[in-house]
N, C-alpha and C positions, 0 to 999 in steps of 0.2 A: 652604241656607246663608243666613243673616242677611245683611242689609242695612246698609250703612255708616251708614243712620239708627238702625236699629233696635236694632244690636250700642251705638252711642254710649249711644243713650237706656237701654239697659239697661246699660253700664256707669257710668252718670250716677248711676242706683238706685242702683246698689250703692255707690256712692261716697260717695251718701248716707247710710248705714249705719251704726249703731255699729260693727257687725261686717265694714266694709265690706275688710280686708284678707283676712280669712275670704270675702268673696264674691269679690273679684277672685281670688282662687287658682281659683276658676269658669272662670276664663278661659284658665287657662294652657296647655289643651291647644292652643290657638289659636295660628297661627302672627305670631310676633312683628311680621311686617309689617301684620296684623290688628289688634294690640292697638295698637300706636302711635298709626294716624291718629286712633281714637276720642278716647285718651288726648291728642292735641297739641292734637287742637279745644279740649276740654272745659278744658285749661287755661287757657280762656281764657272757662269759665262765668260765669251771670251771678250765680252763689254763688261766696261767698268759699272755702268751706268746700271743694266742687269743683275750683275753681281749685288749692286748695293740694294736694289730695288727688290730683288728677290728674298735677301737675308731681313729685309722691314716686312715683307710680306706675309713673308713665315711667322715672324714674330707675331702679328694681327691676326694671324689665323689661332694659334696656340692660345691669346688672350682672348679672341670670341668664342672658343673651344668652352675653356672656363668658365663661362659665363652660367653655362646650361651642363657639361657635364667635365665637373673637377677632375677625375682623379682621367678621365682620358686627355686631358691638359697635362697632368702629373707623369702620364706614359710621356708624352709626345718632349718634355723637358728632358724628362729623365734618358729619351733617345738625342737628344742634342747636346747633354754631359757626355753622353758616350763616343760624340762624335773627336770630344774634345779627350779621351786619353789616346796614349800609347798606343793600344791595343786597337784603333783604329786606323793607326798607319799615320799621322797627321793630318786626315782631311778635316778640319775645324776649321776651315776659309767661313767667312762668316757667320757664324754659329754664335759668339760671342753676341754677336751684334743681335741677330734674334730675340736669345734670352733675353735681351736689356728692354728690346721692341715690347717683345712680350710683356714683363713685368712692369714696363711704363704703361701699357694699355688694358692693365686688371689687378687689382690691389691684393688678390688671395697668393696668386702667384709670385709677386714682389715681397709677401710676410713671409714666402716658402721658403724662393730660392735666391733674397738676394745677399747672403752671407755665400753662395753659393757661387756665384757669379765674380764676389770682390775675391776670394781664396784664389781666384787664376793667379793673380799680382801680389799673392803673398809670398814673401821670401825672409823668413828667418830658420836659423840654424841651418846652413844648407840647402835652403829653400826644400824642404821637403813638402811634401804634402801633395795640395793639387796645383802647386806654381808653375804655368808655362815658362818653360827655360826659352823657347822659338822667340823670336822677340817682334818678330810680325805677326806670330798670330797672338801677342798680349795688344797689339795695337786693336784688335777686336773687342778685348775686355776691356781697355777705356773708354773706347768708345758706345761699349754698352753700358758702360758706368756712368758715362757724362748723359748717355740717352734717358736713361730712367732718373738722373739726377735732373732731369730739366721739370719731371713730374711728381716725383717723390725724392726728395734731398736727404729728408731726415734714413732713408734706408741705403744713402750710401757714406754718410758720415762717418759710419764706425771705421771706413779703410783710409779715412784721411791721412794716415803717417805714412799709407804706404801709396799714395799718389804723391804726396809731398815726396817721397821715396825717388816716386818715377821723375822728377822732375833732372834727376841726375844722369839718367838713361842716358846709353851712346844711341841710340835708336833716336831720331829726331821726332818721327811723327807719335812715338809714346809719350818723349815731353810736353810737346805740344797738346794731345790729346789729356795727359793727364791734369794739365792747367786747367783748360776747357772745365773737365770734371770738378775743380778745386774751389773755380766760383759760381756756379752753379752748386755747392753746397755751403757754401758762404764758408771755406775755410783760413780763417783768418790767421792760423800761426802758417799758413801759405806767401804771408805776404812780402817779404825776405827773400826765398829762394823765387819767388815769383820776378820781384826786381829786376833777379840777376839774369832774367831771360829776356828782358824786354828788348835788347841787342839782337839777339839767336834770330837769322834771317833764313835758318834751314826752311824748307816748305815742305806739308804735306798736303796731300787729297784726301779731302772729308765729305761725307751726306751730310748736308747740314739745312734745314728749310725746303726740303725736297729738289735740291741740286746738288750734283759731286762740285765742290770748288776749293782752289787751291788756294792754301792761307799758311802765314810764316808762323813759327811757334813766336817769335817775339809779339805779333797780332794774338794768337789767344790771350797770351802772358798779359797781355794790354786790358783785355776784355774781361779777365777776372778780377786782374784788379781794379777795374771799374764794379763790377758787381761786389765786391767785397767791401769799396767804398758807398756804394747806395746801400747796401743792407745798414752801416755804420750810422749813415744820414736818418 
């Protein structure tokens, strides 16, 4: 049996891979509490490329978890909210992104937790509750929002005032990320503050199509309101 070193560093390889989704299926005969640890460290590699590939990884594991037995789906969640308080110390490097992985790749999980998911980004009275105050690690929770908005819309619409919200951020790649999210749920009282980005030449780094690539938030602001205008058409 492989070694918690040894299984990482060879799921690291594979990560590395063009063909790296073709090699993780390598893994699957493995029991799911085996592929996680690997998988939670390595989201937190010293490649970008790793990092992103890891936290989508996680998420596919947790959603084929589900598939066959729920409520060890509902642990494995319930351990990646915990990642995301306090009382973790902040290690939530992409954690967000998971969840969203997750819930775009199995519909039990998205009915569970994704009022769970948009609460990161919630901020009234104080922003109390469970709102990330970090403003890089909400860059995670749009990015899980926009992820399962590409597969299920109708389960991230109910936070549409508070991505329209984000669109005011000082944080560049939140605005940008939360536009992404705005037309992919086709939200149309978005298309105003939308506008006023299409200038915003700030750049962030996204997974997007299975490559990290660098894109201006004026470039999303573009791209939703073209999907805002086909949903119209």
């Amino acid at each position: 049996m492989a070694t918690f070193r040894k299984l990482k560093q060879e799921m690291r390889t594979a990560l590395m891979a063009e063909d790296w989704e073709q090699r993780l299926d390598g893994f699957a005969h493995l029991p799911e509490r085996r592929i996680t640890g690997p998988l939670l460290a390595l989201r937190l590699d010293r490649e970008e490329l790793v990092r992103w590939r890891a936290a989508v990884a996680l998420g596919r594991v947790v959603a084929r978890l589900a598939e066959d037995a729920m409520e060890s789906a509902r642990v494995l969640m319930r351990t990646l909210m915990w990642y995301l308080n306090e009382e973790s110390g902040n290690l939530g490097w992409g954690i967000p992104e998971a969840m969203g992985e997750a819930m775009a790749g199995n519909a039990r999980l998205a009915e569970e937790y994704h009022t769970i998911l948009a609460s990161y980004i919630y901020c009234e009275e104080d922003c109390d509750g469970n709102f990330l105050d970090h403003p890089e690690l909400r860059r995670g929770v749009f990015w899980g929002l926009a992820r399962l908005a590409q597969v299920r819309p109708d389960k991230v619409a109910h936070a549409e005032r508070f991505l329209v919200a984000a669109l005011d951020e000082p944080d560049s790649w939140n605005r940008g990320l939360a536009a992404w999210a705005l037309g992919l749920v086709g939200a149309q009282s978005a298309r105003e503050p939308l506008q006023a980005l299409l200038d915003d030449d700030a750049e962030l780094r996204m997974y997007r199509n299975g490559a990290v690539q660098s894109v201006s938030v004026g470039r999303l602001a573009q791209e939703a309101l073209e999907h805002l205008t086909a949903e119209q058409d």
